[in-house]
C-alpha positions in Angstrom: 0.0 0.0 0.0 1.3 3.4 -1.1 3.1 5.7 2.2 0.7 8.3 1.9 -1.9 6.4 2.2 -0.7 4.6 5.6 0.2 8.4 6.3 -2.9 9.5 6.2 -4.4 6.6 8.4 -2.4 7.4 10.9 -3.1 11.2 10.9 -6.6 10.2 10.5 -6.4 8.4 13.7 -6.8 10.8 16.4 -10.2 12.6 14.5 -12.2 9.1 14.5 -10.9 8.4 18.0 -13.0 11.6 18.4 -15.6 11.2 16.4 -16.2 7.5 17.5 -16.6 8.9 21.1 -19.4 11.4 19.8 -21.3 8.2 17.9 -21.3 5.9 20.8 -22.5 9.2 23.0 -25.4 9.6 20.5 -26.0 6.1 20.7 -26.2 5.7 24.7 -28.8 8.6 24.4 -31.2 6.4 23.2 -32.1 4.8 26.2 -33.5 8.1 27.2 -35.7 8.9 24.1 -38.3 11.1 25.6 -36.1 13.2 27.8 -33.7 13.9 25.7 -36.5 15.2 23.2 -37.3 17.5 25.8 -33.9 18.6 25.9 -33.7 19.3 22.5 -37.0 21.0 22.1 -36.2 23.6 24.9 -32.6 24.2 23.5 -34.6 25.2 19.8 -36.8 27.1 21.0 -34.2 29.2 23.6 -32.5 29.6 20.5 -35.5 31.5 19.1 -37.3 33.2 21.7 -35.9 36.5 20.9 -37.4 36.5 17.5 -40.8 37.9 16.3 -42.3 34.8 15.5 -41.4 33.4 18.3 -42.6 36.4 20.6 -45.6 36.0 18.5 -46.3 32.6 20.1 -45.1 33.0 23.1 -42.6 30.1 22.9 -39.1 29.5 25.1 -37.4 27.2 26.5 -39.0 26.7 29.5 -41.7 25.0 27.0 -42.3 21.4 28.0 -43.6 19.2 25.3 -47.3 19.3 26.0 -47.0 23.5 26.4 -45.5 23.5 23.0 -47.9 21.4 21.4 -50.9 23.4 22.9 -49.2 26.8 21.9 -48.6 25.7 18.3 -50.4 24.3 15.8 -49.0 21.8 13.4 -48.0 23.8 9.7 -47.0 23.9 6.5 -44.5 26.6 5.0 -47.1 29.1 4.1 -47.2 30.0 7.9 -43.3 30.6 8.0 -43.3 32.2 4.6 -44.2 35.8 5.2 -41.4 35.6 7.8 -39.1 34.0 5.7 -39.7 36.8 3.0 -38.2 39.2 6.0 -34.9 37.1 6.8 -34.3 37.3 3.1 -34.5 40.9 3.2 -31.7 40.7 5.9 -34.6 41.4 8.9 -33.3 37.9 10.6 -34.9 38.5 14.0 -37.9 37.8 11.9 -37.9 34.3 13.0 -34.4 33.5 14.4 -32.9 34.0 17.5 -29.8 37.3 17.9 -27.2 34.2 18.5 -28.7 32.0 15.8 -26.2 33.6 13.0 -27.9 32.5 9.5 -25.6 30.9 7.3 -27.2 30.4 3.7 -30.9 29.0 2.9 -31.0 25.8 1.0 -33.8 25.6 -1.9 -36.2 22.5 -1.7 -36.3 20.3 -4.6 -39.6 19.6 -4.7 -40.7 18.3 -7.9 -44.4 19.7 -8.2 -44.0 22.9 -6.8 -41.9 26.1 -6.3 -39.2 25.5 -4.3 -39.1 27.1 -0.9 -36.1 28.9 0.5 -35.3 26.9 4.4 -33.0 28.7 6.7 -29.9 27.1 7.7 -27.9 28.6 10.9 -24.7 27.9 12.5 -26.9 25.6 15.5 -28.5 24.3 12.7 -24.9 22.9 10.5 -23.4 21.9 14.1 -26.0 19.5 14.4 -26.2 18.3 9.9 -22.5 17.7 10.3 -22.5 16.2 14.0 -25.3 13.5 12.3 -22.8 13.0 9.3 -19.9 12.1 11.7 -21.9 9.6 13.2 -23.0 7.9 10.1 -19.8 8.4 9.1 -17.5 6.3 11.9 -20.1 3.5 11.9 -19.6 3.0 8.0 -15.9 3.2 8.9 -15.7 0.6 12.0 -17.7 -1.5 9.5 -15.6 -0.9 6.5 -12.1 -0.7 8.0 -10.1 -0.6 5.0 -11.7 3.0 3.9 -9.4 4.6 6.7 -6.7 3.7 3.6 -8.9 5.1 0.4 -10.2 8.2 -1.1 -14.2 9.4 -1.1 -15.6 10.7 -4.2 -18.3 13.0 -3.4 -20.9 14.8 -5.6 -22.3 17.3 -3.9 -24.0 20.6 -5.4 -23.2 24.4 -4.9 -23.9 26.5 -1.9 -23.5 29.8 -3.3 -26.2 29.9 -6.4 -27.2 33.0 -5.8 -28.1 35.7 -3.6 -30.9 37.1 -1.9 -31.9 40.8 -1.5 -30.1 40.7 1.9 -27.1 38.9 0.4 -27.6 35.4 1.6 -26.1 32.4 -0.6 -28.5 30.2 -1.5 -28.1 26.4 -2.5 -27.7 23.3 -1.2 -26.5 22.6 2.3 -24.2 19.5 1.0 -21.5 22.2 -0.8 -21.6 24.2 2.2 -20.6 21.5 4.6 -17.9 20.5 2.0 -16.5 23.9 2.3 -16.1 23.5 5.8 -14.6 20.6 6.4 -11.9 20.4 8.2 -8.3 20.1 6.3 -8.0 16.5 7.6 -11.4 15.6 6.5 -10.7 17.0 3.4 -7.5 14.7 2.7 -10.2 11.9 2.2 -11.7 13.5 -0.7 -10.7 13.1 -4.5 -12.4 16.0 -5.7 -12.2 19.6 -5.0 -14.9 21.3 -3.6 -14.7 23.8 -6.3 -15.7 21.0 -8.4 -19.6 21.7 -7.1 -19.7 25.5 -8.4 -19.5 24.5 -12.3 -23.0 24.8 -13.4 -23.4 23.8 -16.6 -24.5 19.8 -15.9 -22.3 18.5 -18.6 -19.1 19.8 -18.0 -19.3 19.7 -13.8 -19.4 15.8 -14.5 -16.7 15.6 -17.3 -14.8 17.6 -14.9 -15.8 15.6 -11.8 -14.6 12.1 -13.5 -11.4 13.2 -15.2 -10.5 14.3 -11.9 -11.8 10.9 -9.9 -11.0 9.0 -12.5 -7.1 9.6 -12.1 -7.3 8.4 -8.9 -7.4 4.4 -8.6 -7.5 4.6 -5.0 -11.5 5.3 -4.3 -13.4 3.1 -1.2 -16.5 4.8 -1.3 -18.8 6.7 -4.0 -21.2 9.0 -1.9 -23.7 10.9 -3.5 -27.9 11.7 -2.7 -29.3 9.6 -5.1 -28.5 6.2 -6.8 -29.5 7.5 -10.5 -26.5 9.2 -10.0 -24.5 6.7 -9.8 -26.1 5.2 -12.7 -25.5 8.5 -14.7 -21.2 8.3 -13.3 -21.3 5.5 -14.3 -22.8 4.9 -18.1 -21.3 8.9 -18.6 -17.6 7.9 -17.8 -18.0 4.8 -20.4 -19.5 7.0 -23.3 -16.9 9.2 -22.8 -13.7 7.0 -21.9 -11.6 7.9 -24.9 -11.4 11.7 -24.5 -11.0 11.0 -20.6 -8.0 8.6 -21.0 -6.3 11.0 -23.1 -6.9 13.7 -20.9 -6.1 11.7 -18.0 -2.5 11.2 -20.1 -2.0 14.6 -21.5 -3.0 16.7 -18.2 -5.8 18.5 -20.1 -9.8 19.1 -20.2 -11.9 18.1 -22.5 -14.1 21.6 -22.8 -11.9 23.4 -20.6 -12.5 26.2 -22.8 -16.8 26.3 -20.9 -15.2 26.9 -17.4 -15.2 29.6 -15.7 -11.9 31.7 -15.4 -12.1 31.7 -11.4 -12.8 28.2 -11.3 -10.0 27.4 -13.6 -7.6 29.1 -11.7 -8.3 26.5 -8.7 -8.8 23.7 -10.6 -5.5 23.8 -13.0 -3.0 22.7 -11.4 -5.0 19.3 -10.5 -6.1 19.2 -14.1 -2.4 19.7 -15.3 -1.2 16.6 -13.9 -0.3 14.1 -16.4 -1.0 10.5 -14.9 0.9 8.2 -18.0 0.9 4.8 -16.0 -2.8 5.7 -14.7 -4.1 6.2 -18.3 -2.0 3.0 -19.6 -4.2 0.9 -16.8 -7.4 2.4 -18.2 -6.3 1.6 -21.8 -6.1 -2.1 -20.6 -9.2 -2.1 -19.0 -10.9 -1.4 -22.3 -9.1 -3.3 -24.4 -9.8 -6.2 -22.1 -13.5 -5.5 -21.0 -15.0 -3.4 -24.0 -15.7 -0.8 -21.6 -15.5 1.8 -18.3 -17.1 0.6 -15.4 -16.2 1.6 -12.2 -15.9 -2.0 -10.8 -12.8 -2.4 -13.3 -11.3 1.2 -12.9 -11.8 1.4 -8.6 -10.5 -2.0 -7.7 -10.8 -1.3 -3.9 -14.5 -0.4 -3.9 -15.9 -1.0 -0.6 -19.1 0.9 -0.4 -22.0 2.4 -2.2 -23.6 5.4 0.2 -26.9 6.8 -1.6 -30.4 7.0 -0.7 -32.2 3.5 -0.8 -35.7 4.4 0.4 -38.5 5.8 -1.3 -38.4 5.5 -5.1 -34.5 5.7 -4.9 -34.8 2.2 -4.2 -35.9 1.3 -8.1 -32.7 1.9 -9.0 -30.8 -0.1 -6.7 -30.9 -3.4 -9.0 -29.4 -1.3 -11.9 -25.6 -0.8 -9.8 -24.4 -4.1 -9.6 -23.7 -3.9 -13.7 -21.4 -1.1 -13.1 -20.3 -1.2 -9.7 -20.5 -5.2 -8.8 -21.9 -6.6 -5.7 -21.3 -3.7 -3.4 -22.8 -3.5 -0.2 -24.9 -0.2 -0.1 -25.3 2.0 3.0 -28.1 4.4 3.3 -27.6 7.8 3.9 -30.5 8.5 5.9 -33.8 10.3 5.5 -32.4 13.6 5.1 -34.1 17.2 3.2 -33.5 20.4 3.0 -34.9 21.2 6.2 -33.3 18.5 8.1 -31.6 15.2 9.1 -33.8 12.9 10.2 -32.4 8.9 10.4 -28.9 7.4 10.6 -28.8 4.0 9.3 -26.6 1.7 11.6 -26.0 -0.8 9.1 -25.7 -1.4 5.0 -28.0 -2.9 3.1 -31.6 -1.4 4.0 -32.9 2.1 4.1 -34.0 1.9 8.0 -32.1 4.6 10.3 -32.5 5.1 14.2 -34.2 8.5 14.5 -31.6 11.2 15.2 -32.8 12.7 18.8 -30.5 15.3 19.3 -30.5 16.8 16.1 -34.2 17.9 15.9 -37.4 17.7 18.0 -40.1 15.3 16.1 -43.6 14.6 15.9 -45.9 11.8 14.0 -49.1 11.6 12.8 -50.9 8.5 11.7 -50.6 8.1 7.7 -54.7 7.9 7.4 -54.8 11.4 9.5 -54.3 14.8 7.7 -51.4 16.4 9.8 -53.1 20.3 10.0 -55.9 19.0 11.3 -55.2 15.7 13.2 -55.6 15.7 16.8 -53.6 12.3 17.6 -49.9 13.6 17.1 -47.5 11.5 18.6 -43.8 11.7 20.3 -41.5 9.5 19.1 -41.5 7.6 22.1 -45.3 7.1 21.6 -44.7 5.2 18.0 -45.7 1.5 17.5 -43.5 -0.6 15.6 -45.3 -1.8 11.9 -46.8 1.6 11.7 -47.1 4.6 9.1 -47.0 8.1 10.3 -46.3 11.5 8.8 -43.1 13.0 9.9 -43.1 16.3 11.8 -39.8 18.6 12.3 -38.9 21.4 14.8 -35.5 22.5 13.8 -32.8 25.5 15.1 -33.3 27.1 11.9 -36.9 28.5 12.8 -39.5 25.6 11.7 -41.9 24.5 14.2 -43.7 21.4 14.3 -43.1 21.6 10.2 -45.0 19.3 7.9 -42.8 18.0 5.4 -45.2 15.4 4.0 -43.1 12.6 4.1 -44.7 9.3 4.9 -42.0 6.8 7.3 -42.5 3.5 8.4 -41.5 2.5 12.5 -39.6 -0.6 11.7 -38.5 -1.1 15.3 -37.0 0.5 17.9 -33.0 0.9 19.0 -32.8 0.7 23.1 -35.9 3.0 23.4 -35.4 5.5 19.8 -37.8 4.0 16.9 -36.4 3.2 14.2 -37.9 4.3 10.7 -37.6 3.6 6.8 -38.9 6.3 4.4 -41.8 5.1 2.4 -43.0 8.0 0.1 -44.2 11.6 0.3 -47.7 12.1 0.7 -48.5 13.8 -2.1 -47.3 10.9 -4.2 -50.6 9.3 -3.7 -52.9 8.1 -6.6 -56.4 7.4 -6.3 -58.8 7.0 -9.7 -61.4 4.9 -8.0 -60.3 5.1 -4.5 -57.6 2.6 -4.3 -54.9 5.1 -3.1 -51.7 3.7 -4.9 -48.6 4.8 -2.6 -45.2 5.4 -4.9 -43.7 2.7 -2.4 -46.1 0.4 -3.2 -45.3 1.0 -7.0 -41.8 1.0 -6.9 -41.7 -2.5 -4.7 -44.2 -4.2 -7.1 -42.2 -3.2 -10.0 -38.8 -4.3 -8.0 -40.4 -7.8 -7.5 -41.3 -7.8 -11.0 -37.9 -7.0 -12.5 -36.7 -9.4 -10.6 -38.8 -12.0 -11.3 -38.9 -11.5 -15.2 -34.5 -10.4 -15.2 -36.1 -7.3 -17.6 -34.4 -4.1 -16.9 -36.5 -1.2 -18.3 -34.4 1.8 -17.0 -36.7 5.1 -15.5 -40.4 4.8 -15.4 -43.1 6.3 -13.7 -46.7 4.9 -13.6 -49.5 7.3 -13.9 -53.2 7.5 -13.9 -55.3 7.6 -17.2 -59.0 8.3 -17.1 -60.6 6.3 -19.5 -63.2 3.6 -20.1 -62.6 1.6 -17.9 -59.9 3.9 -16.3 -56.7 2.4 -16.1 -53.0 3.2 -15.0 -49.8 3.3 -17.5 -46.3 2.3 -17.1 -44.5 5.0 -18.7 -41.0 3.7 -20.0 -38.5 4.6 -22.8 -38.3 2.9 -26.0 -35.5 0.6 -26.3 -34.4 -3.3 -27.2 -36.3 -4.0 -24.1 -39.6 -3.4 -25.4 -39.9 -5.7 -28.0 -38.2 -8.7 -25.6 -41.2 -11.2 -25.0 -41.0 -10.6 -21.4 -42.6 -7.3 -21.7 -46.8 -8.5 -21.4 -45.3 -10.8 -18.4 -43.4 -7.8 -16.7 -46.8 -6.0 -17.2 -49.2 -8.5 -15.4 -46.6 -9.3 -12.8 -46.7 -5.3 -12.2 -50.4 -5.7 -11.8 -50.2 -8.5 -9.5 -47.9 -7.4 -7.4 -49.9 -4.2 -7.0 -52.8 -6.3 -6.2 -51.1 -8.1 -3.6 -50.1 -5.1 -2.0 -53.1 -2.8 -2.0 -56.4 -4.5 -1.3 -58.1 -1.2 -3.1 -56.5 -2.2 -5.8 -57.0 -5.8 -6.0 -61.2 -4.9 -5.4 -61.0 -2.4 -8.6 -59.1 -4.7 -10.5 -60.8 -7.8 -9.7 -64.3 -5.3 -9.8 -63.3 -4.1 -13.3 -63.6 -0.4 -12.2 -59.9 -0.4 -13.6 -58.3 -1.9 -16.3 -55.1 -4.0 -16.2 -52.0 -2.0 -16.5 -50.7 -1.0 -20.0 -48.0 0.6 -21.3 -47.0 3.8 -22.9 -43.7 3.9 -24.4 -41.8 7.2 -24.6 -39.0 8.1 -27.0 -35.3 7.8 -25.9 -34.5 10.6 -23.8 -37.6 11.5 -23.0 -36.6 11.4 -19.6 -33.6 13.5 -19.4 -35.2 16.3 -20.9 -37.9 16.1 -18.5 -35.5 16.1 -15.5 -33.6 19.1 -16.8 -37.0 20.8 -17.4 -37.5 20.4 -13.5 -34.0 20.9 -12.3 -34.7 24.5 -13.7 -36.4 25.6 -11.2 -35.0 27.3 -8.1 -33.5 24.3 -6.0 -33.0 22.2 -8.3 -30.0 19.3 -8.9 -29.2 16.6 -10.7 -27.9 15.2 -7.5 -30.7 15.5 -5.5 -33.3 15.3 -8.1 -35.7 12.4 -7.9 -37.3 10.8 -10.3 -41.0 10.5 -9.4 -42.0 6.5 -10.1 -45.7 7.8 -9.5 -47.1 10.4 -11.1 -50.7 11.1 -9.7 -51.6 13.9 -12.5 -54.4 13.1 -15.0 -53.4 13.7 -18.5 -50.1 13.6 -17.8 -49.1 10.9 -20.4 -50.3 13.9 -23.1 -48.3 16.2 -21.7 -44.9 14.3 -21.5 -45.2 13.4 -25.0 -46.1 16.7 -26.1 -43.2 18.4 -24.6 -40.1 16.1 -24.2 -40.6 13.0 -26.2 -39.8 14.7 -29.7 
């Protein structure tokens, strides 16, 4: 193993010896769920009390649970919004406290709507990065041979743009790159300045001539798994002007970047790596192509989102990547950290206590108006419940609409597996399809039939009898017999899972599922269409596998499948 690796291990040693104490505090709090919610709800809301809204509602931290509930109601972001307006405008006691110093606001990427601008503060980072650390030294006590290998992280820009009060605005992962300590940052292959090109094509180029050169990568880290997909099929397409780069010490389009960004990034992208591109040459002469399974040799770990329609794309890795094991990151948004998974291989996370104050509401009730909301000691294992977050940054009892599962419980801290968002609910004849029930009856079904059939979303269609569609793009695939078999499986499965369904099916009030094939990249143009809007990133974007919007099918192919 090369000295500077061993080196690095050794320097590394003294910052997981710390961080390992933190985890194994985090974890010992567990036993003492309820109480040290309490705690963490009073520290939130001192944070605040100085602040108009907070004034407003009389709320401090001599709040106990049950005074907090009965002061507040349960609410969505229009309540925050007119406030948020005024911390954009600079006016930050608004809604945060004088000592809760406001970093940047991250954009959410929601897929339906405008995206929302979410405060993040310095409280706020302290406790993002603390929950990173500990999901971090569990992966590593784990995976012990990543103390010797280099991370390659996609993350997205923290400084966009700038609101009328001069506030960057982003996403929170470039941010907490940025900070990073200098020995943190030894772990990572790329830059962080890697994260501020914006044009989509050329940040990746960039991104994988620079990870490429390095043949010492343990971990791929990124939000979501289609990204992964996109590294990987992206690097192949593109492997002869990347070998010669990767030889010469150039950049393909270097010409695109911008003259800041190239002034960082040049001496990095100077470096001529010979032997490295010689290796590469091999690999493709031997293989036919540019996976990373071939060109990282050391892989040890996949870390991406696996709940939740990321999980469709899970099967699709193992092509590229092999038989990796695959760690969750977590159920994480923009306005918070909510999980941290304790092992790989399932999307289940204990809930992160110290981090943020939380609430639930049973899936069947509508969160602003339910009167049963629950404290996460109060959860039953086997049950669905709408997530609520009171976070540092000024969002009380929040409803982010995301639908989690209580799998278990960790000494006395449930644990929970995102499921879906709420609004990702269909419902033509009152069968109320979930997106995870879609995306695990068409996971059983690939499986079952060994048919890969890339993206796809399912959608309503109101017609006689009213039926739903399996919207996928046109390829070898759809003329392989398995197709009608994939197709009834799909229906099946669906059956099985949702009783509603089964009735209507079995009832005739719907129609078996069919199929409504979409030109080649119909898909990518629609995701670039959405990552337009404020917030979004090809990162975090995610692909919706349900699409509950009549007419829909219409309106995909009259915009993007030309």
């Amino acid at each position: 193993m090369h000295a500077l690796y061993l080196l690095r291990a050794a320097a590394g040693y003294f910052t997981r010896r710390r961080y390992r104490r933190a985890a194994h505090s985090f974890l010992a709090l567990t036993k003492n769920c309820r109480e040290v919610q309490q705690q963490t709800l009073q520290r939130i809301l001192s944070l605040n009390a100085d602040s108009n809204f907070s004034r407003q509602w009389n709320l401090n931290g001599a709040c106990t649970i049950e005074e907090f509930q009965s002061r507040f109601p349960v609410s969505d972001y229009e309540r925050f919004r007119p406030f948020i307006d005024r911390v954009k405008n600079g006016e930050t006691s608004a809604l945060l406290g004088a000592s809760n110093r406001l970093l940047m606001f991250t954009l959410s990427s929601g897929t339906t709507s405008d995206s929302k601008f979410i405060p993040i503060t310095e409280p706020f980072l302290k406790d993002y990065r603390q929950g990173w650390q500990n999901w971090g030294i569990l992966a590593y006590d784990d995976y012990p041979a990543l103390k010797y290998q280099n991370i390659v992280q996609l993350s997205s820009n923290f400084d966009k743009f700038r609101t009328s009060g001069g506030t960057p605005c982003g996403n929170i992962s470039g941010l907490v790159a940025a900070m990073q300590s200098p020995v943190v940052k030894l772990l990572y292959t790329l830059p962080g300045e890697v994260s501020q090109i914006d044009e989509a094509h050329l940040k990746y180029y960039t991104a994988i001539r620079l990870s490429l050169a390095d043949r010492h990568v343990g971990m791929i880290t990124t939000a979501n798994p289609s990204t992964l997909l996109h590294l990987a099929q992206f690097t192949d397409l593109h492997r002869e002007s990347l070998v010669r780069d990767i030889a010469d010490g150039t950049l393909t389009g270097v010409e695109q970047l911008d003259a800041a960004l190239y002034q960082k990034l040049k001496s990095r992208l100077h470096r001529k790596h010979k032997q490295r591109a010689r290796e590469l040459e091999t690999i493709i002469e031997s293989t036919g192509h540019l996976y990373p399974r071939d060109f990282w040799p050391g892989l040890s770990l996949l870390a991406v989102w696996m709940g939740g329609s990321a999980g469709a794309y899970l099967s699709q890795l193992s092509p590229y990547y092999g038989d990796l094991p695959i760690r969750d990151h977590g159920l994480s948004a923009s306005e918070g950290r909510m999980t941290i998974p304790l092992k790989s291989g399932a999307s289940t996370g204990v809930l992160d206590i110290t981090s943020h104050f939380f609430e639930f509401v049973p899936e069947h009730e509508d969160p602003l108006t339910a009167t049963n909301v629950l404290t996460a000691d109060q959860l039953q294992t086997g049950q669905n419940y709408f997530i609520l977050l009171t976070t540092s940054s000024g969002l009380y009892r929040y409803h982010i609409c995301d639908v989690v599962r209580c799998t278990g419980f960790y000494e006395k801290t449930p644990l929970l597996e995102f499921l879906h968002k709420g609004a990702h609910i269909s419902n033509l004849t009152g069968e109320k399809i979930t997106e995870s029930q879609v995306v695990e009856s068409v996971r059983k079904a690939i499986q079952n039939t060994s048919l890969e059939i890339g993206q796809y979303s399912l959608i309503p269609r109101w017609a006689e009898p009213p039926h739903y569609e399996l919207l996928i793009e046109e390829s070898s695939a759809l003329s392989d017999t398995k197709l009608p078999e994939l197709l009834k499986q799909i229906d099946l499965l669906l059956q099985q899972t949702n009783c509603e369904y089964e009735e209507k099916r079995q009832s005739g009030r719907l129609a078996p599922l069919q199929l409504c094939p979409l030109a080649k990249g119909t898909w990518q143009r629609f995701a670039q269409e959405r990552q337009k809007k404020l917030g979004g990133s090809f990162e975090q974007y995610k692909h919706p596998c349900l699409i509950p919007e009549l007419g829909f099918a219409a309106q995909i192919l009259d915009r993007f499948s030309n």
